[in-house]
N, CA, C and O atoms as a GROMACS GRO file, in nm:
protein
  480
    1UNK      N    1  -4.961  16.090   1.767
    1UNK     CA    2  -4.966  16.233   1.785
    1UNK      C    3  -4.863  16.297   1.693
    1UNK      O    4  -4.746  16.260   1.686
    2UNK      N    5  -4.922  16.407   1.616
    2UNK     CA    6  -4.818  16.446   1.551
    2UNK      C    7  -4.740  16.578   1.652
    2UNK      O    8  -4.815  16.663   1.701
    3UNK      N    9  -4.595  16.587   1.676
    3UNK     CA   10  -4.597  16.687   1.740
    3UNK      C   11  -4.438  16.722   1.634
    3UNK      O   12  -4.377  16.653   1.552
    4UNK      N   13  -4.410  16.890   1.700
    4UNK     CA   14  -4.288  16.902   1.671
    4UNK      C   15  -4.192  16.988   1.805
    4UNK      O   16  -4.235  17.060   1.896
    5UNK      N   17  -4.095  16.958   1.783
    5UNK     CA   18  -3.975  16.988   1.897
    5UNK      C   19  -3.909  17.099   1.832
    5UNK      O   20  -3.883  17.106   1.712
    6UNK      N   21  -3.876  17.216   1.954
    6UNK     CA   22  -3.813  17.309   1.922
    6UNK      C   23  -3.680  17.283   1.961
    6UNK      O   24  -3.641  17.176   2.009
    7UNK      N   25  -3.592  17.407   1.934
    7UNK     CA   26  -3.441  17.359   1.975
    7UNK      C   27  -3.431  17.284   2.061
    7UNK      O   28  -3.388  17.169   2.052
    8UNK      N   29  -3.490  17.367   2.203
    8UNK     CA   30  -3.482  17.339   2.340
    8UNK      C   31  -3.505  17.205   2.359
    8UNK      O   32  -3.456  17.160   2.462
    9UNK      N   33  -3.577  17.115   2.277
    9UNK     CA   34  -3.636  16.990   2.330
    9UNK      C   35  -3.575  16.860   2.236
    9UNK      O   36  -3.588  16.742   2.269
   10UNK      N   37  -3.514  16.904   2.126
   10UNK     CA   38  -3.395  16.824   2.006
   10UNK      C   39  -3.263  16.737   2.120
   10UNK      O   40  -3.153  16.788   2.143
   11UNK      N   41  -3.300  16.625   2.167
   11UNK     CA   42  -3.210  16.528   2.208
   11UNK      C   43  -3.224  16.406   2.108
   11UNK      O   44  -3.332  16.371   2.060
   12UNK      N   45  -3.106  16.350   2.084
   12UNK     CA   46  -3.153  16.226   1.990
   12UNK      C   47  -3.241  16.126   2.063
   12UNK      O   48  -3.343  16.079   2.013
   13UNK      N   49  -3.188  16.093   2.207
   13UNK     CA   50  -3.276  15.996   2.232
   13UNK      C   51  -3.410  16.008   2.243
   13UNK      O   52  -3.490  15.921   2.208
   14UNK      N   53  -3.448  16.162   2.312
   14UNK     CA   54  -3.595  16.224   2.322
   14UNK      C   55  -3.678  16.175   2.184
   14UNK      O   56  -3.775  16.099   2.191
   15UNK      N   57  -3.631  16.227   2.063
   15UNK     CA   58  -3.635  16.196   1.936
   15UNK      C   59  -3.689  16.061   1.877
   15UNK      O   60  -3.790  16.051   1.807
   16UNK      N   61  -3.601  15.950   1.918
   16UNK     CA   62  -3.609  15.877   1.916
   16UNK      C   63  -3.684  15.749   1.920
   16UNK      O   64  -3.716  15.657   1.845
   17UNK      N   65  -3.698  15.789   2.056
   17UNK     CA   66  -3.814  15.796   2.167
   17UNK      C   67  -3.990  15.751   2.124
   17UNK      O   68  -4.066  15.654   2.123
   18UNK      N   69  -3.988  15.903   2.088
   18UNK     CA   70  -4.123  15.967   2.033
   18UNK      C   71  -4.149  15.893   1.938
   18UNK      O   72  -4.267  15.873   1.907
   19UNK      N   73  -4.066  15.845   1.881
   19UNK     CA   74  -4.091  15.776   1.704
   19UNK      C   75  -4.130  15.595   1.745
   19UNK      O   76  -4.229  15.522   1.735
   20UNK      N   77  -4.016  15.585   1.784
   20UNK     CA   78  -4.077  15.440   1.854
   20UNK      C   79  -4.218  15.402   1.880
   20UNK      O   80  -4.299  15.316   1.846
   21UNK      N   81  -4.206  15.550   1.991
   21UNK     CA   82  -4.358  15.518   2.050
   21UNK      C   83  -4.491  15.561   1.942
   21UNK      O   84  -4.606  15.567   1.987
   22UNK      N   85  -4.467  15.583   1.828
   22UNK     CA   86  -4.529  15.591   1.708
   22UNK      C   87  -4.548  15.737   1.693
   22UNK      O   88  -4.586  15.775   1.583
   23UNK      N   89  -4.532  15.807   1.767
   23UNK     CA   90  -4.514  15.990   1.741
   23UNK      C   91  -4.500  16.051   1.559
   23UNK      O   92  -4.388  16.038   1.510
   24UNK      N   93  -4.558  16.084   1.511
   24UNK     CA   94  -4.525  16.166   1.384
   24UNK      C   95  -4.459  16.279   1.411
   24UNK      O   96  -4.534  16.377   1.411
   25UNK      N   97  -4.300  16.314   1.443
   25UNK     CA   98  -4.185  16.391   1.505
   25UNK      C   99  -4.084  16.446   1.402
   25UNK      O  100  -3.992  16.395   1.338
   26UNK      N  101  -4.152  16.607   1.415
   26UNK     CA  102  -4.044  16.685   1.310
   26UNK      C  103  -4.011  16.773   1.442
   26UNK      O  104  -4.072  16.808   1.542
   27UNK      N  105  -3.865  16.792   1.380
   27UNK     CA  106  -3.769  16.878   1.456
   27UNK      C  107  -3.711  17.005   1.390
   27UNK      O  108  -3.703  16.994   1.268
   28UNK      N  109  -3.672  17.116   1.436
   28UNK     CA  110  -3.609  17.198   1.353
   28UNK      C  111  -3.524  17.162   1.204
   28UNK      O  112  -3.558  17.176   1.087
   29UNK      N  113  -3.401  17.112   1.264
   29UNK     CA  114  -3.322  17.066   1.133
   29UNK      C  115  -3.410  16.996   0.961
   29UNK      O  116  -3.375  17.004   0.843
   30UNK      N  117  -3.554  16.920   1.042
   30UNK     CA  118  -3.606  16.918   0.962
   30UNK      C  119  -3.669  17.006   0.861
   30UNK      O  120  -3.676  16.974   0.742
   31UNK      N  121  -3.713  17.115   0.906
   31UNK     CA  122  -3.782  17.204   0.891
   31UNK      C  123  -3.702  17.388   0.811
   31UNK      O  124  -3.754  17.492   0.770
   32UNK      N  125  -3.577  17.343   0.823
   32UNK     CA  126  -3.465  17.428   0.843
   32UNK      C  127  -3.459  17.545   0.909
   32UNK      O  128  -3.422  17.649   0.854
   33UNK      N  129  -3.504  17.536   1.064
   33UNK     CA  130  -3.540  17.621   1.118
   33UNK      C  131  -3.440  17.577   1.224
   33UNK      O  132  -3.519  17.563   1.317
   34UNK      N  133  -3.383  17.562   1.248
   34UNK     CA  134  -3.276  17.519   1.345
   34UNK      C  135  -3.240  17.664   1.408
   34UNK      O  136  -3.227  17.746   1.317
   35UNK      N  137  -3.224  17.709   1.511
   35UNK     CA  138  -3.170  17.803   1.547
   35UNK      C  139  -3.329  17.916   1.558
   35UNK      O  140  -3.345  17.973   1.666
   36UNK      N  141  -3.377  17.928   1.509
   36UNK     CA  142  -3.528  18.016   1.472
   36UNK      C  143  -3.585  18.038   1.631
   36UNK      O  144  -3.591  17.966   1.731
   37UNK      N  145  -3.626  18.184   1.599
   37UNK     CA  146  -3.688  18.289   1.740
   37UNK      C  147  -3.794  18.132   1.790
   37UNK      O  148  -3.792  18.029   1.722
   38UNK      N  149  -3.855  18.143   1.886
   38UNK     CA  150  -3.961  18.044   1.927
   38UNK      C  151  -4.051  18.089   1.870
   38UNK      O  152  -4.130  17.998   1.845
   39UNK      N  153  -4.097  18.217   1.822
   39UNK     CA  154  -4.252  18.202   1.774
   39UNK      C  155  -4.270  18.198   1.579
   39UNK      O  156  -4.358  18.205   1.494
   40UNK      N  157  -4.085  18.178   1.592
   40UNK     CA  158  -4.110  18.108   1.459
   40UNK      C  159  -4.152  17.931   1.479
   40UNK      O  160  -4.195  17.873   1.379
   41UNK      N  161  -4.139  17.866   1.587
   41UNK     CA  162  -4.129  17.756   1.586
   41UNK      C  163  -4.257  17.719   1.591
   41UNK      O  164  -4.309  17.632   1.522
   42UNK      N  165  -4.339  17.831   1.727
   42UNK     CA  166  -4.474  17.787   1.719
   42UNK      C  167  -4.558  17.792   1.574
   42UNK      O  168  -4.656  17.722   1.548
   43UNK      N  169  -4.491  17.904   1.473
   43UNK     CA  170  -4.541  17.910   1.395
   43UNK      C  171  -4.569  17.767   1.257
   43UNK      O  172  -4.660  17.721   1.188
   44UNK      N  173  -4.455  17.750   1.277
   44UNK     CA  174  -4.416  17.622   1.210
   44UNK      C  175  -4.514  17.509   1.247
   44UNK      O  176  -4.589  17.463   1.160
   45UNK      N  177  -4.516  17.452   1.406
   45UNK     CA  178  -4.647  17.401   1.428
   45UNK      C  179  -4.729  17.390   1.396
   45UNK      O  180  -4.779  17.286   1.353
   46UNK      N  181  -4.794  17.536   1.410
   46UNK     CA  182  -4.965  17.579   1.384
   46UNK      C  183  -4.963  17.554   1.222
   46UNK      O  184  -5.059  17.496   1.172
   47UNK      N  185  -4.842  17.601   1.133
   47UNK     CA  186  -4.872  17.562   0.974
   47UNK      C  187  -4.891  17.367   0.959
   47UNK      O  188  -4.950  17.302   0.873
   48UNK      N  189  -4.840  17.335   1.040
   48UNK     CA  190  -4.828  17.198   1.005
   48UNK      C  191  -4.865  17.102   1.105
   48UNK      O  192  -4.819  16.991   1.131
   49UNK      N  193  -4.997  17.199   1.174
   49UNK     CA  194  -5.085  17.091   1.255
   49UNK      C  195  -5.020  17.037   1.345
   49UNK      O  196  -5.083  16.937   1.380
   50UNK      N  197  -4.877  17.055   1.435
   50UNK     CA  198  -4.870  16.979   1.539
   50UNK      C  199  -4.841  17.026   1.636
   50UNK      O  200  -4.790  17.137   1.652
   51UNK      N  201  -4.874  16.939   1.723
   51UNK     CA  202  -4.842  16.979   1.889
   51UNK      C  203  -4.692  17.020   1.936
   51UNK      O  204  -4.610  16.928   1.945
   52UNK      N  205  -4.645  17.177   1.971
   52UNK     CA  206  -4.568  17.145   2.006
   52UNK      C  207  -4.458  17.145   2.147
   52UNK      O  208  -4.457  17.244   2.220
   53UNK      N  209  -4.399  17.067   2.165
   53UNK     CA  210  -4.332  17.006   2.270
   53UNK      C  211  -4.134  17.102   2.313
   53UNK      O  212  -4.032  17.103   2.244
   54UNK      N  213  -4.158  17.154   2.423
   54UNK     CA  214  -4.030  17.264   2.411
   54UNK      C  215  -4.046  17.250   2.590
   54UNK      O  216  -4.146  17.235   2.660
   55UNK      N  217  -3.916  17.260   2.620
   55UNK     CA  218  -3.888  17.265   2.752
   55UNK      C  219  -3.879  17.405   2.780
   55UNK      O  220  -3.866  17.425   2.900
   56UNK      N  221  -3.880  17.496   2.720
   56UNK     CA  222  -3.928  17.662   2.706
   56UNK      C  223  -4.032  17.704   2.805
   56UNK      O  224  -4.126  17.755   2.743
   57UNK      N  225  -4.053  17.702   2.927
   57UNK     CA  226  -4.161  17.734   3.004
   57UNK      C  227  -4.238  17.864   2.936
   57UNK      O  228  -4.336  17.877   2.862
   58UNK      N  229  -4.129  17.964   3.006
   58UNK     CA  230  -4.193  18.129   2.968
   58UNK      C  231  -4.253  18.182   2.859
   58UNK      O  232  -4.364  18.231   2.839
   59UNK      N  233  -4.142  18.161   2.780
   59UNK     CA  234  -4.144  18.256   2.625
   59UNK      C  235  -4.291  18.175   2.558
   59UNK      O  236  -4.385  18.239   2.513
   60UNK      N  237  -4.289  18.006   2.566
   60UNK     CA  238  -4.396  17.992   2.502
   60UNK      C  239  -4.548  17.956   2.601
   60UNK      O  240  -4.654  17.900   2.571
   61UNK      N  241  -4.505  18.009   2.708
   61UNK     CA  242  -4.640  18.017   2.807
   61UNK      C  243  -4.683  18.216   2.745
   61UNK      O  244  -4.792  18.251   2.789
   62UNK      N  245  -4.641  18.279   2.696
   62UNK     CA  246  -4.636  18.414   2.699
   62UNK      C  247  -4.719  18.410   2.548
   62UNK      O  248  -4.818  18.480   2.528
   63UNK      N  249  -4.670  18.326   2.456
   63UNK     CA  250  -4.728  18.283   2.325
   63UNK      C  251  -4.856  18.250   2.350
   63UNK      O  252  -4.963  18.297   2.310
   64UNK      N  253  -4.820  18.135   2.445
   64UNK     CA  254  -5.000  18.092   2.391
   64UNK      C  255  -5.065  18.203   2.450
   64UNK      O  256  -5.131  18.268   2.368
   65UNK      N  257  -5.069  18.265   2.621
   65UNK     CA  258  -5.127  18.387   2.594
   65UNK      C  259  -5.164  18.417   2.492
   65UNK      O  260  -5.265  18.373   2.438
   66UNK      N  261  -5.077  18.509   2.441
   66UNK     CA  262  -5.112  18.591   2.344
   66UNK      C  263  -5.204  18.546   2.166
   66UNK      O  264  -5.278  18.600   2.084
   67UNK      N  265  -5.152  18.447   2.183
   67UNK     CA  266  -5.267  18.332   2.042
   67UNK      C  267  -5.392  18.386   2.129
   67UNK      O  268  -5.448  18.488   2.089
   68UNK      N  269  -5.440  18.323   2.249
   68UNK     CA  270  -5.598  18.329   2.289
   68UNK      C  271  -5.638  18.462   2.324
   68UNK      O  272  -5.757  18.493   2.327
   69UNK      N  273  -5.554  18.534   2.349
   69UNK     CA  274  -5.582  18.686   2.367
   69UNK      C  275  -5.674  18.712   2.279
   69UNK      O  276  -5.795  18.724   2.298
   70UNK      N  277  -5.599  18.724   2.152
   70UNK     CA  278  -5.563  18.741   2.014
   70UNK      C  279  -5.727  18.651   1.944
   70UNK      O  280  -5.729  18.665   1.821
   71UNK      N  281  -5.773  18.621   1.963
   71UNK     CA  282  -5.879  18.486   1.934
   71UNK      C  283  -5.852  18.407   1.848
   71UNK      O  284  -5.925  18.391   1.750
   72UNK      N  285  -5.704  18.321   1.875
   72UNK     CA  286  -5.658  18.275   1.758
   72UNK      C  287  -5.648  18.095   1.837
   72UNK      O  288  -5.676  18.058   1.952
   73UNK      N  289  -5.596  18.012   1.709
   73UNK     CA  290  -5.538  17.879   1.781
   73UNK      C  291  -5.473  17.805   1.777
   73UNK      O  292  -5.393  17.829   1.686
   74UNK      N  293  -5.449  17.705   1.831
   74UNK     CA  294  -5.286  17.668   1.796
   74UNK      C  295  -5.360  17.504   1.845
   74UNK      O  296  -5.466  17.476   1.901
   75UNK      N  297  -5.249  17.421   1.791
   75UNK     CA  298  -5.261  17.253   1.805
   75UNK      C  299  -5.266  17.191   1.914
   75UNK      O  300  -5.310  17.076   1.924
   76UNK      N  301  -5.193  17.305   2.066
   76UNK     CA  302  -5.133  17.272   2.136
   76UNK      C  303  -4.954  17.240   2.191
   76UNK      O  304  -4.864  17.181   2.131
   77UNK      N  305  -4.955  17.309   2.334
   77UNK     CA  306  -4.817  17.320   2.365
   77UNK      C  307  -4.812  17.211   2.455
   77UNK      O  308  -4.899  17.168   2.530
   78UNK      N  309  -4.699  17.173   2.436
   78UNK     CA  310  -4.694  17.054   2.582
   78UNK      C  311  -4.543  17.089   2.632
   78UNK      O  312  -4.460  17.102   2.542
   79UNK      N  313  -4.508  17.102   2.746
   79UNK     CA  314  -4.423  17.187   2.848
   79UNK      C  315  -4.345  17.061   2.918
   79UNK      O  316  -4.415  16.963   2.944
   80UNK      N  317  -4.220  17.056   2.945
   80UNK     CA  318  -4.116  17.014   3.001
   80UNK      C  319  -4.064  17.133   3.170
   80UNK      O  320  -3.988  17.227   3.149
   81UNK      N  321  -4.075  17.127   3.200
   81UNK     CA  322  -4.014  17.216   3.350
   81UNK      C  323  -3.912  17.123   3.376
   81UNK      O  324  -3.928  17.005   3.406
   82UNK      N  325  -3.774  17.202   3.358
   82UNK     CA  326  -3.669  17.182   3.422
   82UNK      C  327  -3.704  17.210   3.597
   82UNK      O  328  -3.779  17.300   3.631
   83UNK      N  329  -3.648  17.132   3.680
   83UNK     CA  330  -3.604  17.137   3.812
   83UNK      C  331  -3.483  17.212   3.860
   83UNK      O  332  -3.460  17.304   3.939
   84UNK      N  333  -3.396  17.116   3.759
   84UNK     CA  334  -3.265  17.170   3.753
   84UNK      C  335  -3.195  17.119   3.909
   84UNK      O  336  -3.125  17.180   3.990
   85UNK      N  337  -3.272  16.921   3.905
   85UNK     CA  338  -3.214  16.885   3.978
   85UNK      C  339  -3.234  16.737   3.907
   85UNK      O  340  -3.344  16.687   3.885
   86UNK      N  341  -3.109  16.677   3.878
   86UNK     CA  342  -3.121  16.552   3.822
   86UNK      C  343  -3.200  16.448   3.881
   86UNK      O  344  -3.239  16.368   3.797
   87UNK      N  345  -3.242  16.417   4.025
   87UNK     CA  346  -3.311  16.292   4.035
   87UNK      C  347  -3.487  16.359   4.005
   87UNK      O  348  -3.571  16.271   4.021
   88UNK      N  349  -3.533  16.470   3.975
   88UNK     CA  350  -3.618  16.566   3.934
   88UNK      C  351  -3.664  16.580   3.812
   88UNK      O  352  -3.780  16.580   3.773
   89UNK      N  353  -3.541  16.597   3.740
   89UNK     CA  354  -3.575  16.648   3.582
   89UNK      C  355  -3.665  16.547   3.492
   89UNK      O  356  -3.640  16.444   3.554
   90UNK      N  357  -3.708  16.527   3.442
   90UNK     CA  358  -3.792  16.430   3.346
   90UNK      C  359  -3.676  16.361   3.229
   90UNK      O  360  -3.617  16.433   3.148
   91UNK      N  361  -3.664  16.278   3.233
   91UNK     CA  362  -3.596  16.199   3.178
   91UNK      C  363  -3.630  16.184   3.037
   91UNK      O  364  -3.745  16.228   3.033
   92UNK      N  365  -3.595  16.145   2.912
   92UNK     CA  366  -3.644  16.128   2.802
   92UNK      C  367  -3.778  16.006   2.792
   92UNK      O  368  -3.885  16.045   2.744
   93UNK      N  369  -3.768  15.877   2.835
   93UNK     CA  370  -3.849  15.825   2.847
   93UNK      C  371  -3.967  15.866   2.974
   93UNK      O  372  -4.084  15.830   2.968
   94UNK      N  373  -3.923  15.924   3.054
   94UNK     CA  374  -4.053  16.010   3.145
   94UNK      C  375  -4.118  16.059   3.012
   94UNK      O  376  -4.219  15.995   2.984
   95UNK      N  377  -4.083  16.160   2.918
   95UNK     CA  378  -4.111  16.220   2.876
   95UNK      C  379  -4.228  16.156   2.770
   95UNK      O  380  -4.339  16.209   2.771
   96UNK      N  381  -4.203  16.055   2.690
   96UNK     CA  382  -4.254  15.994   2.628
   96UNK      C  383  -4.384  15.894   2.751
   96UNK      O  384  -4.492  15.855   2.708
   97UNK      N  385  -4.348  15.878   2.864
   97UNK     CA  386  -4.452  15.850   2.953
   97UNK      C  387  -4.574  15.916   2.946
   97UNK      O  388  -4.689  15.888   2.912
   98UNK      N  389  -4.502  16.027   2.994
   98UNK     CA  390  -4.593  16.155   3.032
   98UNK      C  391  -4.692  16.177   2.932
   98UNK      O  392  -4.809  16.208   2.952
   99UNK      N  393  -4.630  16.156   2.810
   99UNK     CA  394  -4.716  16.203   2.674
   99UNK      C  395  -4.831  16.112   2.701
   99UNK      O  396  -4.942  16.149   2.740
  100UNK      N  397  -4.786  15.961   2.670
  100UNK     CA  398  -4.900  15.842   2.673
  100UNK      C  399  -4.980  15.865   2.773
  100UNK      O  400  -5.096  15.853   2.733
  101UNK      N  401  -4.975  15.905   2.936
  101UNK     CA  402  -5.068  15.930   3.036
  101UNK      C  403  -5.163  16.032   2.970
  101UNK      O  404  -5.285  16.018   2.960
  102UNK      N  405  -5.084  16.147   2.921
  102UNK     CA  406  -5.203  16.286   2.884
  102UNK      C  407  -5.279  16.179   2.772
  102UNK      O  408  -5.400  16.177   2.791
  103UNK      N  409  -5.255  16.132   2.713
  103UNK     CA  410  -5.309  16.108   2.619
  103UNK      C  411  -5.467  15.995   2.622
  103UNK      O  412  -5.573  15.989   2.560
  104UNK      N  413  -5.410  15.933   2.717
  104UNK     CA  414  -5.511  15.806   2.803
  104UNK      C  415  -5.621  15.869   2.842
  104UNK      O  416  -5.738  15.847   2.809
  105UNK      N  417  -5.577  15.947   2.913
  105UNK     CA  418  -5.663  16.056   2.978
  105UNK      C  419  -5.736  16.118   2.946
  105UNK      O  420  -5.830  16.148   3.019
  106UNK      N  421  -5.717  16.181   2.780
  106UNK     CA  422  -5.839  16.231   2.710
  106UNK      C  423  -5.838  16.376   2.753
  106UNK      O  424  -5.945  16.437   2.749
  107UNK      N  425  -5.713  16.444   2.799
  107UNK     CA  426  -5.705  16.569   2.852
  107UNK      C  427  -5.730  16.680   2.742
  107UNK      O  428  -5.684  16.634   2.638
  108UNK      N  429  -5.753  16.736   2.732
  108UNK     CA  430  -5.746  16.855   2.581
  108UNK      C  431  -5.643  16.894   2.574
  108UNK      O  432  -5.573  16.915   2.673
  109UNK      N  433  -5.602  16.915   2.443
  109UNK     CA  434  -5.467  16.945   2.423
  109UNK      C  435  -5.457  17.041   2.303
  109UNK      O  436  -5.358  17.113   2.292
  110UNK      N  437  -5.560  17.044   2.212
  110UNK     CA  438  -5.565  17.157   2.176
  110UNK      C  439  -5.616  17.314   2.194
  110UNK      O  440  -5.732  17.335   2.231
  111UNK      N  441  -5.515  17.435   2.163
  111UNK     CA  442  -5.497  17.575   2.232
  111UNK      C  443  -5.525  17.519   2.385
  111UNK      O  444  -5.622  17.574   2.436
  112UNK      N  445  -5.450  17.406   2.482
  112UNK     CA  446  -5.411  17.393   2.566
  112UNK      C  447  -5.218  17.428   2.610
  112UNK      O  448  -5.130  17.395   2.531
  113UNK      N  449  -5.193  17.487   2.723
  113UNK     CA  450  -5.067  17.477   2.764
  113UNK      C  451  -5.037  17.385   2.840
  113UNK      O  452  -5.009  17.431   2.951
  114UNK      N  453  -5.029  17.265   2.834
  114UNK     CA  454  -4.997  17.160   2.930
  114UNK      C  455  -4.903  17.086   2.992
  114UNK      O  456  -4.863  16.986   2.932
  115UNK      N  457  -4.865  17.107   3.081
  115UNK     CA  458  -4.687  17.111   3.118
  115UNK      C  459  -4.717  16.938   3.209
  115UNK      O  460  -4.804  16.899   3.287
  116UNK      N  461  -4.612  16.882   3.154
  116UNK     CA  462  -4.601  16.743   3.139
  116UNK      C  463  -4.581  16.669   3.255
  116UNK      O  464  -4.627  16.560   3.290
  117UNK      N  465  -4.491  16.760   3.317
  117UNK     CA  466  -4.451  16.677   3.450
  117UNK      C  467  -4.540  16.665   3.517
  117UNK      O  468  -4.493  16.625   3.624
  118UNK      N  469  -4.664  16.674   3.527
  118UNK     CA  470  -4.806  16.683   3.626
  118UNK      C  471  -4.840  16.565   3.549
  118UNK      O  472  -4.938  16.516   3.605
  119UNK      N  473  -4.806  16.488   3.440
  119UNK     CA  474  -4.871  16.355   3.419
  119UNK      C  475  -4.729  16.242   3.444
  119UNK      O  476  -4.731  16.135   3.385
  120UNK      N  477  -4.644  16.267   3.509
  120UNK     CA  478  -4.519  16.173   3.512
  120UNK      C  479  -4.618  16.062   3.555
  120UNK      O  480  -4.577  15.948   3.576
   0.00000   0.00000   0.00000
């Protein structure tokens, strides 16, 4: 899967992770967008075909809205929800779990919003 990570979702091990598990994984710094509004990030995505992955609930649940409003499309978002309780939160390798389940699954994922923790 090619995806890319916004600030919010840039941990080395997360990173890491993804690549192992054979992920094609660009991150801001790559991109030199480090620091950049989120719908520069989605933008970045949609130019370069990948899915992307941000623990950002709102701002980019409000995006994709507005892409399908809009009759537009995007690669796909895939969503992290903080708990904001450690035995709760999704762990980096959850995370990379989670991906492989959606993925097994055959779920749609493109101009989908699909928030991850529903495949732990």
């Amino acid at each position: 899967m090619r995806l890319y990570l916004d600030d919010d979702s840039v941990k080395a091990l997360l990173v890491r992770l993804l690549r192992e598990a054979g992920h094609d994984t660009e991150i801001p710094a790559d991109a030199a967008l480090r620091g950049a509004d989120d719908a520069i990030h989605l933008r970045q995505a949609i130019h370069e075909a990948r899915i992307l992955l941000t623990h950002n609930f709102r701002d980019f649940e409000n995006l994709h809205n507005l892409i399908l409003e809009a009759g537009g499309r995007h690669p796909g978002i895939l969503i992290v929800r903080k708990d904001n309780n450690p035995r709760r939160d999704m762990t980096p390798r959850g995370v990379v779990h989670a991906i492989t389940r959606l993925l097994a699954a055959g779920a749609p994922i493109e101009n989908e919003f699909n928030v991850l923790n529903l495949w732990r």
